[in-house]
C-alpha positions as CSV (number, residue, x, y, z in Angstrom):
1,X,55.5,-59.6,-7.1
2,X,51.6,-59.5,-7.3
3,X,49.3,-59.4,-4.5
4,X,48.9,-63.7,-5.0
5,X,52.4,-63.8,-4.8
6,X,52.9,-61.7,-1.8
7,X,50.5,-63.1,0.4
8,X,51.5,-66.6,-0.3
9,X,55.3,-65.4,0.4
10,X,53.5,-64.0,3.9
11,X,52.1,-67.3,4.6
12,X,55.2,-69.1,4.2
13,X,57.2,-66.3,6.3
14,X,54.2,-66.7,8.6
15,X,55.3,-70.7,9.3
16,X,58.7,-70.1,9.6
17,X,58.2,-67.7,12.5
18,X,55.8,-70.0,13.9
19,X,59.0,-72.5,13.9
20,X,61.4,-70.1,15.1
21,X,62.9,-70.2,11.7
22,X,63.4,-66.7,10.2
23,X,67.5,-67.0,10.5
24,X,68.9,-64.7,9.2
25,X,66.2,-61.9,8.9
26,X,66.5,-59.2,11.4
27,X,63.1,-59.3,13.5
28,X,61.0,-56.2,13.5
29,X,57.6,-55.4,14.6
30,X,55.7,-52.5,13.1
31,X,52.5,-51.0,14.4
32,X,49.9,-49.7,11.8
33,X,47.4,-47.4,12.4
34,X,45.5,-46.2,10.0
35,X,41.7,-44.3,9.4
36,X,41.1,-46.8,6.2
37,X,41.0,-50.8,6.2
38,X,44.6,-52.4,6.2
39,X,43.6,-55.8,6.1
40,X,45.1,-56.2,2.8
41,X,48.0,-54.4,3.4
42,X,49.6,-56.4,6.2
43,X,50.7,-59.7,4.3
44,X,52.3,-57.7,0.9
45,X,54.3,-55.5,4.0
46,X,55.6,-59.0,5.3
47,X,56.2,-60.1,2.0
48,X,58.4,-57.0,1.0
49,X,60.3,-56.4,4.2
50,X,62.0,-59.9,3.2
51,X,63.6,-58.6,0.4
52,X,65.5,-56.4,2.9
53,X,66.7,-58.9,4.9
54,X,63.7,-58.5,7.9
55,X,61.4,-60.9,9.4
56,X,58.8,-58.8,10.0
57,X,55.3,-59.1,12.1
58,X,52.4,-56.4,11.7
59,X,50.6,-55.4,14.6
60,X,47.4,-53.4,13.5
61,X,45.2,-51.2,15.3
62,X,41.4,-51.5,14.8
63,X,40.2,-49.6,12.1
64,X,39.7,-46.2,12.3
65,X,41.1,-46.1,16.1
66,X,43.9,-43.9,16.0
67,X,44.4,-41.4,18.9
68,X,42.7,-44.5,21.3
69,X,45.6,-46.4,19.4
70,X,48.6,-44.3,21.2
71,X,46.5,-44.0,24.4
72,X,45.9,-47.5,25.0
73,X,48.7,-49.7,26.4
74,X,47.0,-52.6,26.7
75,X,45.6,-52.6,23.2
76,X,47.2,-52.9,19.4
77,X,50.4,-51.6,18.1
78,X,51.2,-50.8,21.8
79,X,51.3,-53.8,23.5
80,X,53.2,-55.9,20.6
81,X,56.1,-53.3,21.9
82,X,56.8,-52.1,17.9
83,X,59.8,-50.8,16.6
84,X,58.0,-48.8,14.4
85,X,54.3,-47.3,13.8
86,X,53.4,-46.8,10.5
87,X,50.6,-43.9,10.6
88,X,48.8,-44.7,7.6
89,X,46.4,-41.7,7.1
90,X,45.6,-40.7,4.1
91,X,43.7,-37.0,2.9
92,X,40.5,-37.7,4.4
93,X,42.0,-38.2,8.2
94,X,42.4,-34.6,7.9
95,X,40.1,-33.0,5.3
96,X,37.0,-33.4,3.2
97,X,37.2,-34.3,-0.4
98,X,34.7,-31.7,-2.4
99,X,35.0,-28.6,-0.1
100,X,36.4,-25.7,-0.6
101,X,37.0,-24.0,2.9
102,X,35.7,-20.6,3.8
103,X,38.9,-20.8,6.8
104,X,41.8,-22.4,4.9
105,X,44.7,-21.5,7.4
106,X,42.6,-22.2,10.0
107,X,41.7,-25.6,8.9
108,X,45.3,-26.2,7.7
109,X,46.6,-25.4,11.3
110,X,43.9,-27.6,13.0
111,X,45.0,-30.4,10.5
112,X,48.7,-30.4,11.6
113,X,48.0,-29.8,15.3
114,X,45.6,-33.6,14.6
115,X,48.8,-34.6,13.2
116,X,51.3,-33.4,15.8
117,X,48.6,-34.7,18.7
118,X,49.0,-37.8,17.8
119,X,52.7,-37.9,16.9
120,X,52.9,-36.9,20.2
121,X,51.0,-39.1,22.4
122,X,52.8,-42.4,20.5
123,X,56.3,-40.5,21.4
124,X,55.0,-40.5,25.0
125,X,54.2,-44.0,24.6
126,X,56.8,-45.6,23.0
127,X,60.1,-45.4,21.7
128,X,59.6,-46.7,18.2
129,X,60.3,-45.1,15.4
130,X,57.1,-43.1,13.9
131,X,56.6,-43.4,9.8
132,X,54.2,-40.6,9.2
133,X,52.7,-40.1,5.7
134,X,52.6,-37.6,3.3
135,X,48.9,-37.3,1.8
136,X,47.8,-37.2,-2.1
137,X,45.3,-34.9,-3.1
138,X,42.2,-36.1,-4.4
139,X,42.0,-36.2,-8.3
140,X,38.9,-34.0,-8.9
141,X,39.7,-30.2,-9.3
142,X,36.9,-27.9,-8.6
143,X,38.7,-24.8,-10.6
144,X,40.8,-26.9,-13.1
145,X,44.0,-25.9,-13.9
146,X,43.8,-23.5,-11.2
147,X,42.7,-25.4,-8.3
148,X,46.2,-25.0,-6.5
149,X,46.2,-21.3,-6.8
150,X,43.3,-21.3,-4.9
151,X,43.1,-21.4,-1.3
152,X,40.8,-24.0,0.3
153,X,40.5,-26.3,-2.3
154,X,41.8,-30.3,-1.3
155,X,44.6,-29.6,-4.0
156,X,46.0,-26.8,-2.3
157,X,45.5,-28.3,1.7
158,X,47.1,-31.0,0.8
159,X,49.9,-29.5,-1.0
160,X,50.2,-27.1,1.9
161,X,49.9,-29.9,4.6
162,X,52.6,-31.7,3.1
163,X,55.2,-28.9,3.4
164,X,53.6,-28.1,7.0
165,X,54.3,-32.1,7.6
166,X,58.1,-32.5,6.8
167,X,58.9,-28.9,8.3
168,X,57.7,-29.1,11.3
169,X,56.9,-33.0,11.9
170,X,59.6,-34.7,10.8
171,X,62.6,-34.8,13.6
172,X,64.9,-37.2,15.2
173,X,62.2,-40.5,16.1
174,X,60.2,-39.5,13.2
175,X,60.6,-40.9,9.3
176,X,59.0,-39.8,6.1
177,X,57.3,-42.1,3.8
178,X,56.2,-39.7,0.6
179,X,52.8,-41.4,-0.6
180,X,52.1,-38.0,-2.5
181,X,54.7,-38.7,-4.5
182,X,54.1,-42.6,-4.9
183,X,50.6,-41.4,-6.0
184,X,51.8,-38.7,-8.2
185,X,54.0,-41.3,-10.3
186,X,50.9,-43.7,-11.0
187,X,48.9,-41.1,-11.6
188,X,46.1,-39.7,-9.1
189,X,43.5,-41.3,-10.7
190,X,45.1,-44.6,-10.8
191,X,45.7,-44.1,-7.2
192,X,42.4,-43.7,-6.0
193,X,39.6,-46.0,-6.3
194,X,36.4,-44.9,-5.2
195,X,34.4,-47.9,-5.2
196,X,37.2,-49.4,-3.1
197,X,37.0,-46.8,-0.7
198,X,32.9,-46.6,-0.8
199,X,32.7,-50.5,-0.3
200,X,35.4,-51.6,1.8
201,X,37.1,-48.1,2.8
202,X,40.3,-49.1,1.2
203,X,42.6,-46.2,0.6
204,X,43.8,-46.4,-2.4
205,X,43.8,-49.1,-5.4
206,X,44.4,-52.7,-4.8
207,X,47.2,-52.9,-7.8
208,X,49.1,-50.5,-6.3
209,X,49.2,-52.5,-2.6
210,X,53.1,-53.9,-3.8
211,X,54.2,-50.8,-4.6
212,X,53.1,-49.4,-1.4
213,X,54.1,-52.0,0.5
214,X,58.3,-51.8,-1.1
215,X,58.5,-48.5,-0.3
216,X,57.5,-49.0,3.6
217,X,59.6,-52.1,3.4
218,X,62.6,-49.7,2.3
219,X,62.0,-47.3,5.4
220,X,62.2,-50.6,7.6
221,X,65.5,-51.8,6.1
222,X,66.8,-48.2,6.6
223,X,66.2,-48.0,9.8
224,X,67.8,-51.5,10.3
225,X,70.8,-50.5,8.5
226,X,70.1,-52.3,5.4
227,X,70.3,-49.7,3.0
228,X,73.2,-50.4,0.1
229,X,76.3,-48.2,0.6
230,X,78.0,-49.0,-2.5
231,X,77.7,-48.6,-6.8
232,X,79.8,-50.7,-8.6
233,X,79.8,-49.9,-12.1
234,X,80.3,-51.7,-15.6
235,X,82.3,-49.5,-18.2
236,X,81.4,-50.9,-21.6
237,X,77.7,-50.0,-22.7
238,X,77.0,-48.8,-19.0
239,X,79.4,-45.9,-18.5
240,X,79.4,-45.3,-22.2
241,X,78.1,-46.8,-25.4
242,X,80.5,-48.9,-27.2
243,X,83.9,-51.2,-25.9
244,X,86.6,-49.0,-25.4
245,X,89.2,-51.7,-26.2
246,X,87.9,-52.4,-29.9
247,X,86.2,-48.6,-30.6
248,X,88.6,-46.4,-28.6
249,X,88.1,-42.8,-26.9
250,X,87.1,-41.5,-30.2
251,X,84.4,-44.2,-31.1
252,X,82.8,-44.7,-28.0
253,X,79.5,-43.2,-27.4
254,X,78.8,-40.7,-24.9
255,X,77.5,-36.9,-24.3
256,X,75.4,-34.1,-26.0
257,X,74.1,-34.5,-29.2
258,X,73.7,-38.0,-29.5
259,X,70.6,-40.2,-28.1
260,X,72.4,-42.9,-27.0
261,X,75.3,-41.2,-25.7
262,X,73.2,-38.9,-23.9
263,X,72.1,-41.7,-22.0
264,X,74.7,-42.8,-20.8
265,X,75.7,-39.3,-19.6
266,X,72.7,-39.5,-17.6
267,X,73.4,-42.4,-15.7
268,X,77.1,-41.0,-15.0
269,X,74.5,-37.9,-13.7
270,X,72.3,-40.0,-11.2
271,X,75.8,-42.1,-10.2
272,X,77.8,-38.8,-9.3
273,X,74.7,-37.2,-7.5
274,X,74.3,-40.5,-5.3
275,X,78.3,-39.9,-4.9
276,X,77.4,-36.4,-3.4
277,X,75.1,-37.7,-0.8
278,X,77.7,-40.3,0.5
279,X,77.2,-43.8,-1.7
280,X,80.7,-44.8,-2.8
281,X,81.3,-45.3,-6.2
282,X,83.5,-48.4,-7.4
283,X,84.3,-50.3,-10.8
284,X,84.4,-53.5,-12.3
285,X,84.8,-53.9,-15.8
286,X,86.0,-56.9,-18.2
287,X,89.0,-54.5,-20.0
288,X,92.6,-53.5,-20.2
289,X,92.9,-51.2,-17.1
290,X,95.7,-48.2,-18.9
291,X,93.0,-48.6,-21.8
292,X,89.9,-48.2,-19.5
293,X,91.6,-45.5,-17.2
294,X,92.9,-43.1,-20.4
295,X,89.7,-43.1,-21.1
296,X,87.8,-41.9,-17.8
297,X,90.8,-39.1,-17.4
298,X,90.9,-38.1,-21.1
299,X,87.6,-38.0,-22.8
300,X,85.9,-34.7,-23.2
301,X,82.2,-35.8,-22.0
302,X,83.0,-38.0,-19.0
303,X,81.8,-36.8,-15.9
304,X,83.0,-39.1,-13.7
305,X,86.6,-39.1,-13.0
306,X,89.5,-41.4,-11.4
307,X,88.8,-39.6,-8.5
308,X,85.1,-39.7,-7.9
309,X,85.3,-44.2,-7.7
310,X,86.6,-45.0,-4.1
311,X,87.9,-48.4,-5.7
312,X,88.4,-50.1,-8.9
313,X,88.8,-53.5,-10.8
314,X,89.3,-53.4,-14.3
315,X,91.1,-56.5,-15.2
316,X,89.9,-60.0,-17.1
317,X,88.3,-61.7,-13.5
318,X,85.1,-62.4,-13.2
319,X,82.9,-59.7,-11.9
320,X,81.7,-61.7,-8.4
321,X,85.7,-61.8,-7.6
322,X,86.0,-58.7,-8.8
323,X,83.4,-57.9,-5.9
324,X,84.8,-59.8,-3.8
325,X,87.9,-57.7,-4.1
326,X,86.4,-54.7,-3.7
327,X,84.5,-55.6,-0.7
328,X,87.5,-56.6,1.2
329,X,89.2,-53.5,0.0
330,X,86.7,-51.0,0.9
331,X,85.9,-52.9,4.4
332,X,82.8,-53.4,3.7
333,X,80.1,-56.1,3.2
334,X,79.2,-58.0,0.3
335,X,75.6,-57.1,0.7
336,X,76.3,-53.7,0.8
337,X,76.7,-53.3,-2.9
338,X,74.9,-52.7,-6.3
339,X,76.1,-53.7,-9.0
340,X,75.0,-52.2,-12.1
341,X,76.2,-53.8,-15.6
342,X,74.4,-54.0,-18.9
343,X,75.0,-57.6,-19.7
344,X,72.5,-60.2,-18.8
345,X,75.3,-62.7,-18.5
346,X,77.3,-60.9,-16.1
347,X,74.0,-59.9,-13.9
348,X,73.3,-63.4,-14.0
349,X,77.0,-64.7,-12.9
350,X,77.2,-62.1,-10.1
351,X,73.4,-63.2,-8.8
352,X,74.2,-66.8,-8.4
353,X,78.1,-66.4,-7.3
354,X,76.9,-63.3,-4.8
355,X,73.5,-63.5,-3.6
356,X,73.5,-60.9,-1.5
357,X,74.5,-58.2,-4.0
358,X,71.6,-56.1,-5.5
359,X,71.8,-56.6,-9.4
360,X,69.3,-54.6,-10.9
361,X,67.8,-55.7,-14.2
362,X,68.3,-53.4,-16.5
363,X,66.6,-52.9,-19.9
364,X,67.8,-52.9,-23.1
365,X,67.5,-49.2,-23.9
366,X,70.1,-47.2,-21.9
367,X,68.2,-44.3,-21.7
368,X,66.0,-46.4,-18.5
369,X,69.1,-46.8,-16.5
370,X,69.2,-44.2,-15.1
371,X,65.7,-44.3,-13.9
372,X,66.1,-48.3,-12.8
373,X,69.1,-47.3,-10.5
374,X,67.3,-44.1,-8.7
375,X,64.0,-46.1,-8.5
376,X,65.3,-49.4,-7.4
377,X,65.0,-48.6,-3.5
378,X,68.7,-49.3,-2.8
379,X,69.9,-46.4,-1.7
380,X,66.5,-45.5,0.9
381,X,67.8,-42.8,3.5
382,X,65.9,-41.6,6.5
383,X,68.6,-38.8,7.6
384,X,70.7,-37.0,5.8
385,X,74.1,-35.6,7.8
386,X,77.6,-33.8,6.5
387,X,79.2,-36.9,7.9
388,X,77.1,-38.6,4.9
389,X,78.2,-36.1,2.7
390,X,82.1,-36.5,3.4
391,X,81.8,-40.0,3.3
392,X,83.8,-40.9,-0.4
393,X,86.7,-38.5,0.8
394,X,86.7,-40.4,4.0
395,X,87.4,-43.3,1.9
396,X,89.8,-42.0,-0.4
397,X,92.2,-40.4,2.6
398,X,91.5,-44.5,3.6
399,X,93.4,-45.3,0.6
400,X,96.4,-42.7,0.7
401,X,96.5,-44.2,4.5
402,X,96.7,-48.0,2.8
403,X,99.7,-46.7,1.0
404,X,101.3,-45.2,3.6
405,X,101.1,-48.3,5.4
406,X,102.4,-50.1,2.2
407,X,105.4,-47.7,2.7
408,X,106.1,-48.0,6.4
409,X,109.0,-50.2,8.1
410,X,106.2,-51.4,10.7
411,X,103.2,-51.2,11.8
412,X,104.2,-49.1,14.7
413,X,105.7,-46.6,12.6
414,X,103.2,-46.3,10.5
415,X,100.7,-45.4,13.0
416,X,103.1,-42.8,14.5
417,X,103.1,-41.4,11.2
418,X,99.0,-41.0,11.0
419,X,99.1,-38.5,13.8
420,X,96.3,-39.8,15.5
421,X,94.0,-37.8,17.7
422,X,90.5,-39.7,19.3
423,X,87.8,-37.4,20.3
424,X,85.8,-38.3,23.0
425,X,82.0,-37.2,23.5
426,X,80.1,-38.7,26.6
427,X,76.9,-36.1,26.6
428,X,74.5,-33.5,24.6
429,X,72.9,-34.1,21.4
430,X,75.2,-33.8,18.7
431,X,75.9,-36.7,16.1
432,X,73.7,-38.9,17.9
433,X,71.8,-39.5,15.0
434,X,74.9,-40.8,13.1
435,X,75.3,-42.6,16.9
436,X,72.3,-44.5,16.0
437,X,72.9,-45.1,12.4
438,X,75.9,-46.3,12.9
439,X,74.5,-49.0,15.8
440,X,72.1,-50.2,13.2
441,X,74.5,-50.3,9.8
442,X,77.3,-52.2,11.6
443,X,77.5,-55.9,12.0
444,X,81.1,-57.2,11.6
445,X,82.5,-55.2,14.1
446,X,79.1,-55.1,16.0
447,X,79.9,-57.1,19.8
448,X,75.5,-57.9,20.5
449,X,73.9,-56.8,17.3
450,X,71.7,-55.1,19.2
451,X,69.4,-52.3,17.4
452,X,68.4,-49.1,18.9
453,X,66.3,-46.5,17.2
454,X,67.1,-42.7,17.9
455,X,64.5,-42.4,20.6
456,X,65.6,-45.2,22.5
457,X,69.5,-44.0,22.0
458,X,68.3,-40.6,23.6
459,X,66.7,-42.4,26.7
460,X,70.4,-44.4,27.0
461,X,72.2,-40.8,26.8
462,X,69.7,-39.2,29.1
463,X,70.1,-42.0,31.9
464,X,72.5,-40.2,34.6
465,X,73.9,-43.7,35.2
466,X,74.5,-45.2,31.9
467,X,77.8,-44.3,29.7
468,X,77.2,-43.6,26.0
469,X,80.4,-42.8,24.2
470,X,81.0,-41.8,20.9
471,X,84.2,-41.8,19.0
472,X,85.9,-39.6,16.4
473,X,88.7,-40.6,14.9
474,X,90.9,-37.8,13.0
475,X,95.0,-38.1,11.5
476,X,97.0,-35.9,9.0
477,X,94.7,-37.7,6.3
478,X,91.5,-36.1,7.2
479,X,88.4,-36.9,9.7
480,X,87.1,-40.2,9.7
481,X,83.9,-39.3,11.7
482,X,82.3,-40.8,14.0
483,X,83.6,-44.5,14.0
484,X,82.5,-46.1,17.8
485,X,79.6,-46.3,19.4
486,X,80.0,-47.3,23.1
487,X,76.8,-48.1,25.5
488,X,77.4,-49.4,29.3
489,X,74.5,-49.7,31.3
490,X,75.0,-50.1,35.3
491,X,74.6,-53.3,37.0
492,X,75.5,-53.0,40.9
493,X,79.2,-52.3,40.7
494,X,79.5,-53.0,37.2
495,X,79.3,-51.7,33.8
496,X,77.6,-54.1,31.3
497,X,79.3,-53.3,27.8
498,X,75.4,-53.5,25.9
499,X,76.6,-52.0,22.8
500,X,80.7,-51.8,21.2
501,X,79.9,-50.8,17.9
502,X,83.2,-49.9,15.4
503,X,83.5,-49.1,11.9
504,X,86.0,-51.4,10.4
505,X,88.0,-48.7,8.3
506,X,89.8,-48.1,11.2
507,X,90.8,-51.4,12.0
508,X,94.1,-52.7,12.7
509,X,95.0,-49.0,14.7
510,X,94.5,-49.7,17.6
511,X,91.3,-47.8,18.2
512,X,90.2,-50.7,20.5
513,X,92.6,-50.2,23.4
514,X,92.1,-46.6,23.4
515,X,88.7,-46.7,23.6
516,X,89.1,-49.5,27.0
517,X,91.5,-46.5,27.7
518,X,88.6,-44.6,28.3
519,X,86.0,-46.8,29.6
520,X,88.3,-47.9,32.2
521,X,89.3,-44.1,33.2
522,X,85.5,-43.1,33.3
523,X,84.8,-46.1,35.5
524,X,87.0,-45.6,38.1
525,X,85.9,-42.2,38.3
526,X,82.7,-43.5,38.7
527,X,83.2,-46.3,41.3
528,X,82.9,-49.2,38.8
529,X,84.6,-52.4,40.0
530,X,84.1,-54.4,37.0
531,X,83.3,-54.1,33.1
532,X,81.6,-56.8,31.6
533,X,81.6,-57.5,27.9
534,X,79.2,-59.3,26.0
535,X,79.6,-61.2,22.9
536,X,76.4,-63.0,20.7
537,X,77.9,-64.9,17.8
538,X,76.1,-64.2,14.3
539,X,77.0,-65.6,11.0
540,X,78.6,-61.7,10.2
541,X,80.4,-60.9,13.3
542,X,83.2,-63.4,13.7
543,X,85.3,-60.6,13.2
544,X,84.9,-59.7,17.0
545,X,84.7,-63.3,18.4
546,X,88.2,-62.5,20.2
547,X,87.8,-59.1,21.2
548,X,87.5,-59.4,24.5
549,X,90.2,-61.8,25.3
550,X,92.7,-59.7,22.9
551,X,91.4,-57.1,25.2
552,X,92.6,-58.9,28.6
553,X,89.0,-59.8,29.7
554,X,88.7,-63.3,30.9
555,X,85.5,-65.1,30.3
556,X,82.6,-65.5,32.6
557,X,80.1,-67.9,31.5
558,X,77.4,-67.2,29.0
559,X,73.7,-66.4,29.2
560,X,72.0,-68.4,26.8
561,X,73.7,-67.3,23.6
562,X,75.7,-64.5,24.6
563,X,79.4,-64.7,26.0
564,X,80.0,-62.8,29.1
565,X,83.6,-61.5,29.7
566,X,84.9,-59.6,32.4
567,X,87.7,-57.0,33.3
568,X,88.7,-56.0,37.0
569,X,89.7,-52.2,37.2
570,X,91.8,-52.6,39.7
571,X,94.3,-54.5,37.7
572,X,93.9,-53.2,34.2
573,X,96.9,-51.4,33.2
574,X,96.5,-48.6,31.1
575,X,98.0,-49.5,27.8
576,X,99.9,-47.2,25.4
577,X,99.0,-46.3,22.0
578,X,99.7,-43.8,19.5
579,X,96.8,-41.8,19.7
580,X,96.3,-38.3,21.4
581,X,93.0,-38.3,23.6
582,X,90.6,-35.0,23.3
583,X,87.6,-34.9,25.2
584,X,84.4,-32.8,24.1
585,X,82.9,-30.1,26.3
586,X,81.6,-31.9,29.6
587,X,83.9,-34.7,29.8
């Protein structure tokens, strides 16, 4: 969209949160602070956090005002209590644009401390999340071609700042948004505009405000949990050039030595990278599946294999019930995927059958896919863990586990066979950052919905009287990871269940009653009388709606639109399950 569009879109989002109406966007508050104007920004930032499923209000410090921003409570971002503060400060927060300094390191080093002074008063503040900016350099060299050999100059601060910045700034609480290299991709001179600056002190060119605004809107929906977790891929003309059914393995198009099939080599490049940093890869194609398969195990240039696709449908459905299918296989949401295909017919079918799949457009030359699937912003991360890493083989021992189960007498049997062992960890700091992904990715088997960012997930573990748990879940399969998140907060002689948070790939094992197991064990140890559940109905977590009751809780009002169910200790009976119980160091 254009700026027109965007604000317009901002008015109208405007109204409907006047009316109470933003259902189903996730609310979010960001703070922006910033040493340029941001007037402009705010509506495009409303506008493009829609597209990521948030209903989003700005709350803007005056101009200029920064440290008095994180010092005053009673004043903007701080008193809208943000989940976020975006600190929008750009090279000339922190340096001047023509000099060449006689101190470099020094002025480096007094630059980062500004930085890490003010990160630090906001953490001291507030528990939101911090967005902190990488800066672009100004586009005037004053040695040329030289300039970032040269210590002092605003080419090389800024290129040392930035590596200063994500070393030593950027920690659990603390996201990166990388305007050097949003800058660098327009062009530096695109990016600046000095009459802009000189007349209104905006920071960078108006045309660029969307594209600005997107990539803050992605960091928002990854820190909700609305980054996609799945690639669903077309095989004719997507994979490789040509129909394998009519053309065969010897006529279809794809590797060195030819344009076309180098491009399509290259998307199978960007798909198995994004594979390697834990997106599942899946399949839907229009073809006969031996056909289609002898082709990904047998040709000489394919780099993806049978293995490296978590799921696949290669039959004659359509591709949304293809989807459809793969979703429910996987155990995952609909709007979880992408679904990349190069006909305009089948993007168009999947769009208005499944809305809340990302189709991106695609061009007609295949050598742009690539580059329209890395750029398209579905895939934004703001951590990075091994847990991520492992997570397609954590899928794939899923699948050997489905066919065990396909094998097994009963369902008892078959989860003697897993060999089962839950490991318990109550305290410390490790995996909480997965902890807190994990409360803000899940919402079928999510009891409140309730979002928590790092910081605030830290304070819960830190409380001497609140119980954060977190499960991992291992068999003779493999390690699933982390796949429960448990928060109880204290309430006289009570435990209030805030947050039950499960991944849903380990349903149906009775993962549930081993972790009451648990809460009830720690509570008596603790003096708890009684554990309270609640349960707020959304349109995605139905899934849940009779957990507690399966559970043996027995409901105990409501409190506006959240259930309240509740167990008595005393009379619980510890059930049996076929899971061995380890407890981490300190339990």
């Amino acid at each position: 969209m254009g700026l027109n569009e965007l604000d317009r879109l901002a008015r109208s989002i405007a109204r409907a949160q006047a009316d109470g109406a933003t259902a189903p966007l996730q609310d979010f508050t960001i703070g922006l602070v910033s040493n340029a104007t941001t007037d402009f920004i705010r509506p495009a930032l409303v506008a493009s956090a829609a597209r990521y499923g948030i209903s989003l209000r700005v709350a803007a410090a005056p101009f200029g005002m920064t440290m008095q921003a994180a010092l005053d409570e009673r004043g903007e971002p701080l008193a809208s209590r943000p989940d976020a503060i975006l600190l929008a400060l750009d090279y000339r927060a922190y340096f001047a644009e023509y000099a060449l300094e006689n101190d470099p390191e020094d002025r480096l080093n007094a630059a980062v401390a500004q930085l890490q002074d003010l990160l630090e008063a906001f953490a001291g503040a507030t528990s939101a999340t911090l967005l902190v900016q990488t800066i672009a350099a100004p586009p005037q060299r004053l040695f040329g071609g030289f300039d970032r050999g040269q210590a002092g100059t605003p080419s090389w601060l800024a290129a040392a700042f930035n590596q200063r910045l994500i070393a030593e700034a950027i920690r659990p609480g603390v996201v990166l948004l990388d305007v050097e290299a949003l800058a660098n991709q327009v062009g530096l001179s695109a990016w600046f505009d000095r009459s802009l600056y000189m007349t209104a002190r905006l920071p960078f060119a108006n045309r660029h405000v969307p594209a600005y605004a997107e990539h803050v809107a992605r960091l928002i929906g990854a820190i909700r949990g609305r980054s996609r977790k799945v690639l669903v891929l077309d095989l004719d003309n997507t994979l490789w050039g040509g129909v394998i059914g009519d053309d065969g393995i010897d006529g279809i198009r794809l590797g060195q030595g030819d344009p076309r099939g180098e491009a399509h080599l290259d998307l199978q490049r960007a798909a198995l990278a994004l594979k390697r940093r834990g997106i599942l890869l899946a399949i839907s194609s229009k073809n006969d599946e031996a056909i289609a398969r002898q082709a990904i195990r047998e040709h000489p240039e394919m780099l993806l294999r049978e293995d490296d696709f978590s799921a696949m449908q290669i039959n004659w459905s359509d591709k949304a019930t293809n989807l459809e299918v793969l979703a429910e296989r996987l155990s995952l949401g609909i709007d979880s995927f992408v679904f990349l295909d190069d006909n305009p017919v089948e993007r168009a079918q999947v769009r208005a059958s499944l809305p809340e799949v990302l189709v991106p457009e695609l061009p007609s030359d295949a050598a742009e896919y690539a580059t329209v699937l890395m750029g398209c912003g579905a895939f934004e991360a703001i951590s990075f863990s091994d847990e991520d890493r492992q997570r397609s083989e954590q899928y794939a021992a899923n699948a050997r586990r489905d066919s065990l189960a396909a094998q097994s007498r009963d369902l008892e049997s078959f989860l003697e066979s897993l060999q089962m062992r839950a490991v318990f960890t109550a305290g410390g700091e490790t995996g909480w950052s997965r902890f807190t992904q994990l409360i803000n990715k899940s919402n079928q088997f999510n009891l409140t919905t309730i979002r928590y960012t790092e910081p605030q997930v830290a304070e819960w573990v830190a409380a001497p009287d609140v119980l954060t748990l977190q499960v991992r879940l291992l068999d003779r399969f493999g390690d699933n990871g982390m796949i429960c998140c448990i928060i109880a907060r204290p309430d006289a002689n009570a435990w209030i269940l805030d947050t039950w948070v499960m991944s849903c790939r380990v349903l149906g094992r009775r993962v549930e009653e081993t972790v009451l197991n648990e809460i009830v064990r720690r509570g008596r140890s603790a003096g708890i009388a009684r554990i309270v559940g609640l349960y707020r109905p959304t349109p995605r977590n139905g899934l849940v709606r009779d957990h507690y009751r399966n559970l043996g809780f027995t409901p105990d009002g409501s409190d506006g639109d959240t259930e309240r169910w509740v167990l008595n200790i005393a009379s619980y009976e510890t059930r049996l399950v076929p899971i061995v119980i380890e407890h981490a160091a300190g339990m």
